[in-house]
Every structure is written in structure tokens, then in C-alpha cells.
PATI-362705 format. One line per 3 residues: number of its first residue (from 1); their letters; for each residue x negated, y negated, z of N, C-alpha, C. Coordinates in pm, whole numbers, plus 50000, padded with zeros to 5 digits. Example, Ala and Ser with C-alpha at 12.3 -4.5 7.8 and 13.67 -1.06 7.14 Angstrom:
2
1) AS) 48681/50569/50780/48770/50450/50780/48680/50330/50780; 48715/50225/50708/48633/50106/50714/48710/49997/50787
***
This chain:
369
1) XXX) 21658/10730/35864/21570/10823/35936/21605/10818/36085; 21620/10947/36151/21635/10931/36290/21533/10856/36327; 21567/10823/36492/21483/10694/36570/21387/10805/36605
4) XXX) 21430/10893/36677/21269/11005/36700/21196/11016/36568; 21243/11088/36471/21149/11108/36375/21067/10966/36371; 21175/10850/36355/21076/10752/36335/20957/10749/36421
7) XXX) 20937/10708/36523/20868/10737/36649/20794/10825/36615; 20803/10961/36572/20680/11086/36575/20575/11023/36471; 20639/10954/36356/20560/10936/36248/20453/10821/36294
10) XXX) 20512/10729/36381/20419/10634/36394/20304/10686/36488; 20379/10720/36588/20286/10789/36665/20127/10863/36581; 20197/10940/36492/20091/11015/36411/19997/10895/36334
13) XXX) 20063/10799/36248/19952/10674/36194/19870/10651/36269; 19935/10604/36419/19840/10572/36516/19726/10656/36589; 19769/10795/36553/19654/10883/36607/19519/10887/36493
16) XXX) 19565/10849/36369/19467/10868/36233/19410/10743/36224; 19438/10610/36317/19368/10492/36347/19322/10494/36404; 19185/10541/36467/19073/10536/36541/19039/10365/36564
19) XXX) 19026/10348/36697/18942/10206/36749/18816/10220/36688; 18746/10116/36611/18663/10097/36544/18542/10073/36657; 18556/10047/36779/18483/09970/36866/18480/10090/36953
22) XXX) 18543/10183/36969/18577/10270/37050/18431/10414/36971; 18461/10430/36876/18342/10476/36774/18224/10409/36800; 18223/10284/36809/18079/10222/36839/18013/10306/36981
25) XXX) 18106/10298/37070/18083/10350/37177/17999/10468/37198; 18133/10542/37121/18057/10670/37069/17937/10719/37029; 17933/10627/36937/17813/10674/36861/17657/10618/36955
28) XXX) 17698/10523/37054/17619/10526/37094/17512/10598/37250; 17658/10651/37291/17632/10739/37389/17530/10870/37339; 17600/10932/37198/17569/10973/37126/17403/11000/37057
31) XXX) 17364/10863/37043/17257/10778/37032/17161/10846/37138; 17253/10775/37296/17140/10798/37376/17135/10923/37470; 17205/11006/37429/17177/11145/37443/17070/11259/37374
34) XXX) 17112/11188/37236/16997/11243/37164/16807/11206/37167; 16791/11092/37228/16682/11005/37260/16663/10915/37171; 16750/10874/37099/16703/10750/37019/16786/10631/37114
37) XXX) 16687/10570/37196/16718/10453/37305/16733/10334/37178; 16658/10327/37165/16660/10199/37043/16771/10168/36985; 16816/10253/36905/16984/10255/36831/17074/10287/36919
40) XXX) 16984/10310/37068/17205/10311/37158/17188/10191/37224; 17072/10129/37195/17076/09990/37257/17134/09912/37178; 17108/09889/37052/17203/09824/36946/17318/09842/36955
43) XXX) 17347/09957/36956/17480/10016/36973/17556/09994/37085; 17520/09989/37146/17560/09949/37314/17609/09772/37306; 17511/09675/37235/17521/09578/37241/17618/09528/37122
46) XXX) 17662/09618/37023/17778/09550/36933/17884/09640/36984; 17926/09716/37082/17980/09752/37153/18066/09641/37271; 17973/09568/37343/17967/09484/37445/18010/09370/37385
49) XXX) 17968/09338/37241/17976/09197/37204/18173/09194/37214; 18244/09276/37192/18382/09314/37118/18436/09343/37276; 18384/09489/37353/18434/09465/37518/18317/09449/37607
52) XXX) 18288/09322/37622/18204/09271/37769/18265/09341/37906; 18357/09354/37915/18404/09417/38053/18428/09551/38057; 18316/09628/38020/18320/09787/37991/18242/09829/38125
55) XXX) 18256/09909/38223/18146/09889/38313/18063/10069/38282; 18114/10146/38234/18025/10231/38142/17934/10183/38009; 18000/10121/37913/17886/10062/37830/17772/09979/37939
58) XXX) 17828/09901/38030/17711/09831/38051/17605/09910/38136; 17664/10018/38212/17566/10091/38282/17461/10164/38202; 17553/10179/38109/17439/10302/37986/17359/10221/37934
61) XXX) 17405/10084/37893/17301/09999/37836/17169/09938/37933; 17205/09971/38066/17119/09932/38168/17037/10069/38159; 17077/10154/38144/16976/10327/38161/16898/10356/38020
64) XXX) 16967/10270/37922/16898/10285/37798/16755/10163/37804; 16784/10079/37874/16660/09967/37916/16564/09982/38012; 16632/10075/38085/16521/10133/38200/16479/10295/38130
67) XXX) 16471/10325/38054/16471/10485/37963/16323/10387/37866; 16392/10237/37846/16242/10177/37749/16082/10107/37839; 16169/10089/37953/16086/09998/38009/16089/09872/38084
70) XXX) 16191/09835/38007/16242/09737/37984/16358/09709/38124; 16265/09692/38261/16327/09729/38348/16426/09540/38395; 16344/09499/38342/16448/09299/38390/16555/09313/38294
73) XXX) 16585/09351/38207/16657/09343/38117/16794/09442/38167; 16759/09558/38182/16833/09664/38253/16894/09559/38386; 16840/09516/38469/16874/09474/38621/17056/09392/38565
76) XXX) 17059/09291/38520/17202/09228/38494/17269/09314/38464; 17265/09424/38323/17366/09499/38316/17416/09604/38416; 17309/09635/38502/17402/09725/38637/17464/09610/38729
79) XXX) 17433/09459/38675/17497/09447/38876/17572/09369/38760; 17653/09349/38637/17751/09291/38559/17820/09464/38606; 17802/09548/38575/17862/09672/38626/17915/09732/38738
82) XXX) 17840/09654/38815/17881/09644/38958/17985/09563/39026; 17964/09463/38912/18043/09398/39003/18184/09430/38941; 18204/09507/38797/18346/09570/38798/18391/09651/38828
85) XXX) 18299/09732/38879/18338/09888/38946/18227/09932/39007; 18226/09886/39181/18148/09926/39237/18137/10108/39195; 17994/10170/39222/17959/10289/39171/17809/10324/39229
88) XXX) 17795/10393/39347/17713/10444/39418/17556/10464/39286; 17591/10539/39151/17505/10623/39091/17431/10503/39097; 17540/10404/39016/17461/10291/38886/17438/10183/39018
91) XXX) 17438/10186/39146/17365/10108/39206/17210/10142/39271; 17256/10301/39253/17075/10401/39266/17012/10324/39157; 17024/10302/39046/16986/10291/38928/16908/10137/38898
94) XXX) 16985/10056/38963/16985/09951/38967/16851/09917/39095; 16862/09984/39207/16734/10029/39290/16607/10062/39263; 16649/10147/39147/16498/10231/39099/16462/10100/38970
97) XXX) 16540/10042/38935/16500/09920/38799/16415/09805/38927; 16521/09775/39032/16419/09708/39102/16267/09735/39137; 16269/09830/39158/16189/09912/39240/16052/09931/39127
100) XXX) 16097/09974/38980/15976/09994/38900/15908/09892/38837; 15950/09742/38881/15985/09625/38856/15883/09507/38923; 15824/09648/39038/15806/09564/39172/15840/09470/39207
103) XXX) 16005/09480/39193/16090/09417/39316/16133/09443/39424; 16029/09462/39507/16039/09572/39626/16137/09524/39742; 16119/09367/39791/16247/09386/39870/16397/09383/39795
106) XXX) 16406/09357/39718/16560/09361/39642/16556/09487/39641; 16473/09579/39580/16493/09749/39597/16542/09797/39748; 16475/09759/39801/16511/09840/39943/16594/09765/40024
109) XXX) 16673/09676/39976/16819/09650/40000/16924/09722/39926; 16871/09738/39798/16962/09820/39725/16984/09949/39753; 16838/09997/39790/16865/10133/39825/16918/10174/39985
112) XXX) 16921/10065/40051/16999/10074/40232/17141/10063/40162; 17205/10013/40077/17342/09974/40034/17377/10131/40022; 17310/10202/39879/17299/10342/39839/17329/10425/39979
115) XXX) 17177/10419/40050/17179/10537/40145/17328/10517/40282; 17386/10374/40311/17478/10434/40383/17608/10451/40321; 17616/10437/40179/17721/10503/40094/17709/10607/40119
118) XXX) 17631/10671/40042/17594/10832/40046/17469/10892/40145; 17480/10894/40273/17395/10915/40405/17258/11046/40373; 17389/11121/40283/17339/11248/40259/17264/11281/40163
121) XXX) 17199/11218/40088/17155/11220/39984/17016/11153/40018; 16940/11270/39974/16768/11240/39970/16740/11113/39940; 16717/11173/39773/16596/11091/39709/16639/10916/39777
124) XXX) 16738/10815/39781/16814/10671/39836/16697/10668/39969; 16724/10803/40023/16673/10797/40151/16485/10757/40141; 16458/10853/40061/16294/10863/40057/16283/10733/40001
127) XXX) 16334/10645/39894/16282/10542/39804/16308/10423/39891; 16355/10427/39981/16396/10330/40123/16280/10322/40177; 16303/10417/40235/16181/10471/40327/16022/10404/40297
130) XXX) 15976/10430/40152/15866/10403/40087/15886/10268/40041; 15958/10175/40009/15986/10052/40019/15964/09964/40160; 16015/10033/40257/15987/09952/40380/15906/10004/40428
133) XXX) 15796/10119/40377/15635/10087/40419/15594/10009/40328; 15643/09965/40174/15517/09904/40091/15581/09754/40166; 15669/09719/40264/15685/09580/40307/15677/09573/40452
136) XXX) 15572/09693/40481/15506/09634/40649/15622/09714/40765; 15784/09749/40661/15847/09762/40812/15863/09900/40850; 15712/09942/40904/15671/10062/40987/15799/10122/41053
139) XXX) 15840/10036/41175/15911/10138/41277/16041/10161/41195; 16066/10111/41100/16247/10090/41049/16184/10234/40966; 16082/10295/40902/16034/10378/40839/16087/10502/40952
142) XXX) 16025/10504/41070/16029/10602/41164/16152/10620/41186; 16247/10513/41236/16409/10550/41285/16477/10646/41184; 16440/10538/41019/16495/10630/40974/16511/10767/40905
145) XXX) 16369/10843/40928/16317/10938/40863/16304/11033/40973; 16285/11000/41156/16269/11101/41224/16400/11192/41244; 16508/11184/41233/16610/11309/41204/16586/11396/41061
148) XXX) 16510/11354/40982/16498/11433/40898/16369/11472/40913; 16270/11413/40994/16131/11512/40969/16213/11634/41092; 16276/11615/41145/16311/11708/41231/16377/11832/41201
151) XXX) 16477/11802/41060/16559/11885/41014/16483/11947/40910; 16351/11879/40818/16307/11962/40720/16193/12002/40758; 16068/12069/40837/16001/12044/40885/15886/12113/40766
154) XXX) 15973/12143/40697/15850/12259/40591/15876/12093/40445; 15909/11983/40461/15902/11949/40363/15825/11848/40364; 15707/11816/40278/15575/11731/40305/15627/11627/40270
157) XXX) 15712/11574/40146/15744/11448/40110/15778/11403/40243; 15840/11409/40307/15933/11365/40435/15828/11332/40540; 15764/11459/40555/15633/11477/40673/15508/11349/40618
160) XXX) 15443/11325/40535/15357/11263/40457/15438/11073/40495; 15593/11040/40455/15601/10940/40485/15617/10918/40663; 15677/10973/40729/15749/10983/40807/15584/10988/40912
163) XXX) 15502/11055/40883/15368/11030/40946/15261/10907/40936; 15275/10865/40744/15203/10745/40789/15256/10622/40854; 15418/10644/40825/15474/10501/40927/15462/10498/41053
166) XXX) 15399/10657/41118/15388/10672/41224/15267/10618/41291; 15150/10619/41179/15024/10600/41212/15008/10423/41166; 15064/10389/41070/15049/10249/41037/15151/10160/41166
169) XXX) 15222/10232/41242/15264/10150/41350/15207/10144/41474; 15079/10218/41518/15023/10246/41558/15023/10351/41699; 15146/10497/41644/15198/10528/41762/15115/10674/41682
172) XXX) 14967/10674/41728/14915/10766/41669/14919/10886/41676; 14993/10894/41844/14992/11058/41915/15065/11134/41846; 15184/11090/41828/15291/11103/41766/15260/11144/41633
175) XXX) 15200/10987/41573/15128/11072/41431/15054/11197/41387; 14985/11215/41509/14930/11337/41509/14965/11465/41519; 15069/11439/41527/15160/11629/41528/15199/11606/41385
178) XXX) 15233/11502/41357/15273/11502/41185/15193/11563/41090; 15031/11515/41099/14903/11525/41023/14887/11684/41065; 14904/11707/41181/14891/11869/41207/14982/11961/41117
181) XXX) 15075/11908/41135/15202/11994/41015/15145/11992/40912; 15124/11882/40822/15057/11886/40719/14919/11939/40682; 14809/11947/40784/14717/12033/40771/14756/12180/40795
184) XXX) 14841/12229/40807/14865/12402/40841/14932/12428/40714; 14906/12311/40561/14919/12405/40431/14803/12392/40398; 14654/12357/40448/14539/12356/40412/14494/12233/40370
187) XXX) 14340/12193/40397/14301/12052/40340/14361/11999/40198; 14413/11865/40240/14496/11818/40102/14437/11650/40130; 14471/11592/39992/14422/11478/40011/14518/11358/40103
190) XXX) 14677/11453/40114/14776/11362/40208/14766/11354/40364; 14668/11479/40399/14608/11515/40544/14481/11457/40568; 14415/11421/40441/14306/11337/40485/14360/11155/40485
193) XXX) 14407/11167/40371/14456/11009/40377/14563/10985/40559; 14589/11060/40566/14661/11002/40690/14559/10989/40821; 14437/11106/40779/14354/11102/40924/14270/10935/40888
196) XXX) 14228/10961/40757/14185/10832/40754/14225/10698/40827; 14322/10677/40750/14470/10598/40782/14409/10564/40960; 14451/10699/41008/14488/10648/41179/14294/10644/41258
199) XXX) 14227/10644/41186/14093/10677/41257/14042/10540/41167; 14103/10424/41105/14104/10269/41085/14206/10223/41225; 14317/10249/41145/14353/10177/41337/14263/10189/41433
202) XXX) 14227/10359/41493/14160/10293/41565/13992/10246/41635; 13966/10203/41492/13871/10154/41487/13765/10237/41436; 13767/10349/41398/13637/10472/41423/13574/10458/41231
205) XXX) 13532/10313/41188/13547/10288/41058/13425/10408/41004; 13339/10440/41035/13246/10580/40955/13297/10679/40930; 13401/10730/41046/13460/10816/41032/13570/10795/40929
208) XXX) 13634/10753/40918/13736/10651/40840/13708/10659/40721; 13592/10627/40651/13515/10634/40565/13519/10787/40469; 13443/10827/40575/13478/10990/40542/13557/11076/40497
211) XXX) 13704/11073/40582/13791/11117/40558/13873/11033/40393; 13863/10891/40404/13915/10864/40285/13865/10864/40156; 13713/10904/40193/13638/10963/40036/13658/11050/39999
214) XXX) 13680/11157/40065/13702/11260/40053/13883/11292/39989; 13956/11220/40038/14125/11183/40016/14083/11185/39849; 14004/11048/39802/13976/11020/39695/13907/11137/39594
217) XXX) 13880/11183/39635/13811/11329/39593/13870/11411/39524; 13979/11401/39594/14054/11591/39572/14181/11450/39532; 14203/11368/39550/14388/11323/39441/14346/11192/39442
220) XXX) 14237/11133/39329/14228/10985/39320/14379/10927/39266; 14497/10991/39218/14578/10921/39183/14708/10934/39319; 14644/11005/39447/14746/10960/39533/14789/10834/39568
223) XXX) 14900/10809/39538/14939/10660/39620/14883/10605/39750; 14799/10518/39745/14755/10412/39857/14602/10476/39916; 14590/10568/39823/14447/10621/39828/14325/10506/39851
226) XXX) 14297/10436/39731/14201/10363/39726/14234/10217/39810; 14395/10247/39841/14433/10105/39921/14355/10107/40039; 14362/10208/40181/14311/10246/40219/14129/10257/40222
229) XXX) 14063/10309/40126/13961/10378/40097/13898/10216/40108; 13928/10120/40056/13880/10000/40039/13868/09894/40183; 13994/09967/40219/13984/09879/40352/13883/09949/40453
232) XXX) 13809/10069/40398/13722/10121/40492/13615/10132/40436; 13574/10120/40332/13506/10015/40298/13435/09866/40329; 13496/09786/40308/13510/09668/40390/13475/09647/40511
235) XXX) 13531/09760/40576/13483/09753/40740/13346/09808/40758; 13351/09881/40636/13184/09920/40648/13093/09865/40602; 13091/09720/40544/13005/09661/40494/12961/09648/40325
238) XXX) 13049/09727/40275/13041/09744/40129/13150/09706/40050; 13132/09561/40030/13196/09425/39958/13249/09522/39802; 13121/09515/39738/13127/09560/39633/13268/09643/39607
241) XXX) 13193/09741/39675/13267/09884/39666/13388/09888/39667; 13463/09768/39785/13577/09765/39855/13626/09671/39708; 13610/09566/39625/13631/09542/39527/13703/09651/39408
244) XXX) 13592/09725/39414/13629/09824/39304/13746/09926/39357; 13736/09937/39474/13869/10048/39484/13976/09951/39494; 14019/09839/39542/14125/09757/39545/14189/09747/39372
247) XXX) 14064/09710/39264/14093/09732/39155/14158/09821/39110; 14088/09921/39135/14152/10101/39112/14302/10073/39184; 14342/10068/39279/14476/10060/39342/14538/09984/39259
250) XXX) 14502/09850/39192/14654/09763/39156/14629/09807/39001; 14571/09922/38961/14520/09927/38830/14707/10056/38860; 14662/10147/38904/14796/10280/38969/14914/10194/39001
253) XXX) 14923/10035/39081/14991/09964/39133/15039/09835/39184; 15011/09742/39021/14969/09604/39041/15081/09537/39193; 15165/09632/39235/15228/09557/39328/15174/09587/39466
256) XXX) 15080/09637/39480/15038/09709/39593/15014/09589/39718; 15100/09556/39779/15039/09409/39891/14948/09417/39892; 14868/09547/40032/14768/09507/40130/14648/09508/39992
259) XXX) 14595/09560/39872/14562/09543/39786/14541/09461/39732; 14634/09358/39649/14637/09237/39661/14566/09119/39784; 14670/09145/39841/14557/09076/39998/14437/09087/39981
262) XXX) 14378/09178/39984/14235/09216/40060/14174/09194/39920; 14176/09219/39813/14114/09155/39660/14126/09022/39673; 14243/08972/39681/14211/08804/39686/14100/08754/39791
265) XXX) 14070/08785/39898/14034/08778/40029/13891/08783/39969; 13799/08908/39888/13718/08925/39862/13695/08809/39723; 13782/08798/39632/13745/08725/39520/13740/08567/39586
268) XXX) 13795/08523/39657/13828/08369/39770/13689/08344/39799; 13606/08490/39849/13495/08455/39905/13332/08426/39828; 13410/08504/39660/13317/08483/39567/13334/08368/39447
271) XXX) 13429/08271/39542/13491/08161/39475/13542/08177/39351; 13600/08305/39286/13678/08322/39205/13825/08308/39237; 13893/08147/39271/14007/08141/39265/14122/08130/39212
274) XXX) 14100/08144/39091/14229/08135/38987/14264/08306/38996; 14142/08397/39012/14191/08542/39016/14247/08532/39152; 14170/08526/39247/14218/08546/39429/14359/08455/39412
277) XXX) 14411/08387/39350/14527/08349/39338/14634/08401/39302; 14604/08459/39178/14694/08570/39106/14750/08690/39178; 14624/08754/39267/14595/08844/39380/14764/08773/39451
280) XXX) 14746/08685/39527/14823/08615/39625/14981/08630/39595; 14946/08540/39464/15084/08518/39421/15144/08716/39414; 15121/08783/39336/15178/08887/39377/15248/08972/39450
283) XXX) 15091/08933/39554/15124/09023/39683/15302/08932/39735; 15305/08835/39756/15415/08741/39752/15543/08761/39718; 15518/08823/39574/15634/08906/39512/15701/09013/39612
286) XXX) 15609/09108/39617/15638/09235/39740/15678/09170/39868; 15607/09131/39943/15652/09008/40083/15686/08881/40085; 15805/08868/40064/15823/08693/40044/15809/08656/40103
289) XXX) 15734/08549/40122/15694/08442/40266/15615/08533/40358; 15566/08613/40329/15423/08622/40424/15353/08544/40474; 15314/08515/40591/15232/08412/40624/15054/08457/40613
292) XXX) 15043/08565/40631/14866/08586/40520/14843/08488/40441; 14929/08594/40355/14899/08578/40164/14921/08412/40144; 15001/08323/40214/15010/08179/40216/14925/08116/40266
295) XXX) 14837/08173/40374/14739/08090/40491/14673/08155/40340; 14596/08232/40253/14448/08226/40170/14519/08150/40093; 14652/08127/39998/14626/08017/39922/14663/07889/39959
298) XXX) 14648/07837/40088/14653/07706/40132/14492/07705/40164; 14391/07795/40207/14297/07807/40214/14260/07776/40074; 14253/07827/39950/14235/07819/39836/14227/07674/39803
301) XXX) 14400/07619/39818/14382/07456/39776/14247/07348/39862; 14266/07430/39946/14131/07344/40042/14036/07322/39953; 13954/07467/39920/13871/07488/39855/13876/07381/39740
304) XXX) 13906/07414/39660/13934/07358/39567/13995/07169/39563; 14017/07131/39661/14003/06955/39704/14154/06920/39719; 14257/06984/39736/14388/06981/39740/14455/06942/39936
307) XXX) 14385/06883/39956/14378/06856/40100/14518/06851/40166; 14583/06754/40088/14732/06709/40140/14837/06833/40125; 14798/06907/40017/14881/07050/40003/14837/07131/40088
310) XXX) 14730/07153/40114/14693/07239/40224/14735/07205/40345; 14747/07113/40359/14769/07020/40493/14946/07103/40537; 15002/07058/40405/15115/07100/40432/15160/07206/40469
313) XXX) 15143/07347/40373/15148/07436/40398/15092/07483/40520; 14982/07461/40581/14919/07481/40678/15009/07512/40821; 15079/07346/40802/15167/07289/40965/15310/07355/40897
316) XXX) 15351/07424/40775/15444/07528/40802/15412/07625/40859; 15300/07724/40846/15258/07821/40868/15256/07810/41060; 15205/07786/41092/15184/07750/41207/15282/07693/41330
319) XXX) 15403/07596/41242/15556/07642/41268/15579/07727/41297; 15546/07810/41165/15649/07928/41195/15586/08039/41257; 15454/08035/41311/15376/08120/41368/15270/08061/41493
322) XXX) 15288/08014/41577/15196/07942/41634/15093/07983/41707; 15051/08115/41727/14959/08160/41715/14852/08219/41655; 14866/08159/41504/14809/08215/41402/14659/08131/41392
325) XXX) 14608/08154/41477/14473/08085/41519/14381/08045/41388; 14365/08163/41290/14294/08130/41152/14366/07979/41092; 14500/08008/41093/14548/07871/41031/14499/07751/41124
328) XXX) 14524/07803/41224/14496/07652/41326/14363/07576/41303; 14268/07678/41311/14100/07645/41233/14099/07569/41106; 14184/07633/41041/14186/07519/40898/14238/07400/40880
331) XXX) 14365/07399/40969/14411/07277/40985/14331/07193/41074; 14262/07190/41162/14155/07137/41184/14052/07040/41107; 14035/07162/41000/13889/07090/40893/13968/07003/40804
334) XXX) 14128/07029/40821/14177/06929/40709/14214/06852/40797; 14232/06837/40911/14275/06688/40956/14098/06604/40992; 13992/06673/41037/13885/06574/41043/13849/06517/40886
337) XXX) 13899/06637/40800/13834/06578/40666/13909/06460/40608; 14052/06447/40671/14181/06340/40642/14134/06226/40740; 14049/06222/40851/14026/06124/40903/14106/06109/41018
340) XXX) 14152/06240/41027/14272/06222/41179/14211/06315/41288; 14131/06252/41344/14062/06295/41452/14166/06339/41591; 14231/06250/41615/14324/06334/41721/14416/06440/41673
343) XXX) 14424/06438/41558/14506/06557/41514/14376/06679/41534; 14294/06648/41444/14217/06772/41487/14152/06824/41607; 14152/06730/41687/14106/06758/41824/14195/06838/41902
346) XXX) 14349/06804/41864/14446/06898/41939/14477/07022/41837; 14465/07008/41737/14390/07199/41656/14283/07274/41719; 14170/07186/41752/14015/07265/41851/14126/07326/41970
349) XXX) 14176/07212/42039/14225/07275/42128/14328/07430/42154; 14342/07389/42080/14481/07506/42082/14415/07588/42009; 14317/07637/41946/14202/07790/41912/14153/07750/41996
352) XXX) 14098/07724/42090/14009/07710/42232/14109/07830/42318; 14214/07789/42334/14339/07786/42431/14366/07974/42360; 14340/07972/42243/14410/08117/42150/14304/08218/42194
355) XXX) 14190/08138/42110/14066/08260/42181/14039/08314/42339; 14108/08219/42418/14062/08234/42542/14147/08355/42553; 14325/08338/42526/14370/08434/42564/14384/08552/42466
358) XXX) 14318/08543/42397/14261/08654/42303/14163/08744/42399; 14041/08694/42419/13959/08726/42503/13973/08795/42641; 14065/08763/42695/14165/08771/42806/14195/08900/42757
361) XXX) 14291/08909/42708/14368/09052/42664/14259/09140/42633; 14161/09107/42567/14086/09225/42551/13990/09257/42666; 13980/09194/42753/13888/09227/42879/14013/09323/42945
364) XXX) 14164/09228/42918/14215/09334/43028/14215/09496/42998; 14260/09522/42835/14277/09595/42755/14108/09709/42830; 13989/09650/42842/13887/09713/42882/13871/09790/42977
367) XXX) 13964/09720/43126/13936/09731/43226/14062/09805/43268; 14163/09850/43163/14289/09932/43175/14223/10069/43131; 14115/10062/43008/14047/10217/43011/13956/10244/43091
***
């Protein structure tokens, strides 16, 4: 037989030998196109067992786990994916698994990685954005959203974040052309939640009140509605109340910090501490190493007769913050209660020394209006 013919023929055997593993594949993409997640997850995984270094099987098997729920499970197979072929999508992906996960700062690292890959691209941008308000960092919210409240000005998602980081940083004037944009599509519950919002800063809590009942009114399932609504609450004297909407919030958003916080804070005070703990530990999750959420459960161990742990935590806190006057007060009651009187005498001192210039600032603060 000629050497070509030979050659054509094999060639042809080999086209009528299908990869057996290669079919698995198949069938499971297949699988999860059609919506049966379940069988492309199987499928996916006797797929993987044969090629582990697929970085499409593993991404799909990460989208078929976040498609169940099953968002910790999903997280390894995008960053086993990642790490064989970096890929902008499947690191969005890997963002939003953090993110639904409430793994909020790992999310909004993932999604700063995303957004200066692809600059141009929204949604990286917005899920950033809303990550580093649910972790306190206000102005990094503003830098990076004011070229775009500028460029979209008719678009509320943008206007709505881009205003409350404006108002939660406390640059209200500013905020206030935002809340105006947004009131000229008519009373909404994102124009009241923001007036709310900035009329707590500053200070005007009845009014405050008002506006965020009303928020609650017209979109009890807006995000940070009852977060809010509770903290004005609270300022108004209604424990209870402020209970029940904090509930309502981590019920929409068990990761919700200031939520957390301010529930533990209230349950701490009704000596329910195994819950006000749970509260803590959470919020913790979202802010690692917060010094709050650590000063109530070193407060907690107090409570509860844990002196030497409190002790400890305490003189970190206070390290690393030394004007954190609440801590200084506690460390106080744990060094007279330890029997170390000069220790606590130089704690009195130094809240003596805090309040004064506390006091100070706010006389000057008086006598500047």
C-alpha cells in the first residue's frame, strides 16, 4: 500500500476515535446549558478527575457551583483556573462568588484586579464601588465613581452610590446635588434613604427618622434601608424598634457590618451574649480587624469573667488606636479589678486627658459657628 494511502487511512481510524474524556466534556457543557447544574457538575468532575489542568472545565465547574449556591465550593475552581490562564471573565466570577459569600474584602480586591483590567466596564466598577462602602472606605467610593457620576448623569445606579459615599463621608454639600438629581425623577425610597442618611450625620435624628420611615415605606427591600432606619431609631430612643429593623437588615443581609455592630451592641446590653457575639464575629468577616466589633467582644469577655482575655485584647486595641477612649475605660475596670492600681490610674488618666481634648474640640467647633 502506498505510504500516503497508508497515512489517509489512519488518519480516518483516528477521526472515528473520539476522546472518551473529551465527550465527558461535552456532555457536560451540554448539561449545563440546558440547566441541569447537577449532572454538569458530575460531569464536570469525572471530567477533571482524567484532566485536572483544564482551565475551561474548571471555570464551568466553578459557574455550575455558583448557578447552585454553592458559592465556597465554586471559589478554588476559579482561582485553580486562574492560576492556569489568567482570564478577566472567570476572575469577575470569582468576585461575584466572593462577594455572594460575604467575602467582602477578598471581593473588592478581586473586583479592583477586574476593574483595572478592563477600566471600561461597568458592572467590576459598580460591585467595587458597593464593596468599599459595605467596608467603611467612603472616599475610595467617591474617587472612584466621580468621573462617572459625571459622564452618566441620567443613571441612578451610579448617582444613588456615588451620593451615599458622598454623604457617609461626610462631605454633605456635595451630597446634596447628588440627592437633588435623584429627586428630579420624583420621591423614591433611594432619595429618601440618602436624605435620611445625611440628616443622621448631621445630627437632625427626628428628622432622620422621618425620612427613613418613610424610605421603608415605599422599598422595605432596599439595601441598607432598615440599616439606617435602625440607627435612627436608636438615636431616638427606641431600643426595641432599632432591634427589629437591624433584624430585618441581616435577615435581606446577614453580612451587613454596621447591622451587625449595632445588634450586638443592643443584645450586649440585654446580656444576651452568645447572640451579641455571633453579631460580632460576623461583622468581622466583612471588616477584618475592626477595632469596634473587637473592643464589644473584649467587652463581652469582661462581662462574662474572662478578665485576662479582655485584658489582652484591650492593650492591642489601644496599641493600635490610642485614642480610643471607650477601650481605655475598660481597660481601666480590668486593671483595678486585676489589682493593678497604677495601671489603672494611668488608664483614668489618659480618658481624663481624651475627654478634655474632646471637649476642647467641641467648644472650638462651637465658637467657629
Amino acid at each position: 500500500m502506498p505510504i500516503f494511502l497508508l497515512i489517509r487511512v489512519l488518519a480516518a481510524v483516528l477521526l472515528l476515535q473520539s476522546d472518551p474524556n473529551e465527550d465527558i466534556l461535552k456532555h457536560a457543557i451540554g448539561l449545563q446549558q440546558t440547566g441541569d447544574t447537577d449532572g454538569a457538575i458530575d460531569a464536570y468532575r469525572r471530567y477533571l478527575a482524567a484532566r485536572p489542568n483544564s482551565p475551561l472545565a474548571l471555570s464551568n465547574l466553578g459557574a455550575a457551583y455558583s448557578r447552585s449556591g454553592r458559592y465556597l465550593d465554586a471559589i478554588p475552581q476559579y482561582k485553580l483556573a486562574l492560576k492556569l490562564q489568567p482570564n478577566p471573565a472567570v476572575e469577575m466570577n470569582l468576585g461575584l462568588a466572593y462577594y455572594k459569600s460575604g467575602q467582602t474584602a477578598l471581593a473588592a480586591a478581586t473586583f479592583e484586579r477586574v476593574h483595572k483590567a478592563v477600566p471600561d466596564q461597568l458592572q467590576p466598577t459598580l460591585l467595587l464601588a458597593d464593596c468599599w462602602l459595605a467596608m467603611g472606605r467612603n472616599r475610595n467610593v467617591t474617587e472612584l465613581l466621580a468621573p462617572l457620576a459625571d459622564q452618566r448623569q441620567d443613571d441612578l445606579a451610579i448617582a444613588y452610590l456615588f451620593g451615599t459615599a458622598l454623604v457617609r463621608d461626610n462631605q454633605i454639600a456635595r451630597g446634596q446635588t447628588i440627592i437633588d438629581r435623584i429627586l428630579r425623577n420624583g420621591d423614591s425610597a433611594e432619595s429618601r434613604l440618602l436624605l435620611g442618611t445625611a440628616k443622621l450625620s448631621a445630627g437632625e435624628f427626628p428628622e432622620a427618622l422621618a425620612d427613613l420611615s418613610k424610605a421603608v415605606e415605599l422599598n422595605p427591600k432596599l439595601p441598607d434601608v432598615y440599616t439606617y432606619y435602625g440607627q435612627a431609631l436608636v438615636r431616638t430612643g427606641d431600643a426595641a424598634g432599632a432591634t427589629e429593623a437591624f433584624r430585618k437588615a441581616l435577615e435581606a443581609n446577614p453580612n451587613d457590618y454596621a447591622s451587625n455592630l449595632q445588634l450586638a451592641v443592643l443584645l450586649k446590653d440585654e446580656q444576651k451574649y452568645d447572640e451579641a457575639r455571633a453579631c460580632l464575629q460576623r461583622a468581622l468577616v466583612v471588616r477584618p480587624g475592626e477595632l469596634r466589633a473587637r473592643y464589644h467582644l473584649a467587652t463581652i469577655r469582661l462581662q462574662e469573667g474572662s478578665a485576662e482575655d479582655a485584658r489582652a485584647e484591650l492593650e492591642a486595641i489601644v496599641k493600635e488606636e490610642p485614642a480610643f477612649t471607650e477601650a481605655h475605660v475598660a481597660l481601666a475596670t480590668i486593671y483595678y479589678r486585676l489589682k493593678r492600681k497604677p495601671d489603672g490610674d494611668r488608664e483614668r488618666a489618659i480618658v481624663q486627658k481624651l475627654n478634655a481634648a474632646a471637649q476642647l474640640k467641641q467648644q472650638q467647633g462651637l465658637n467657629i459657628k
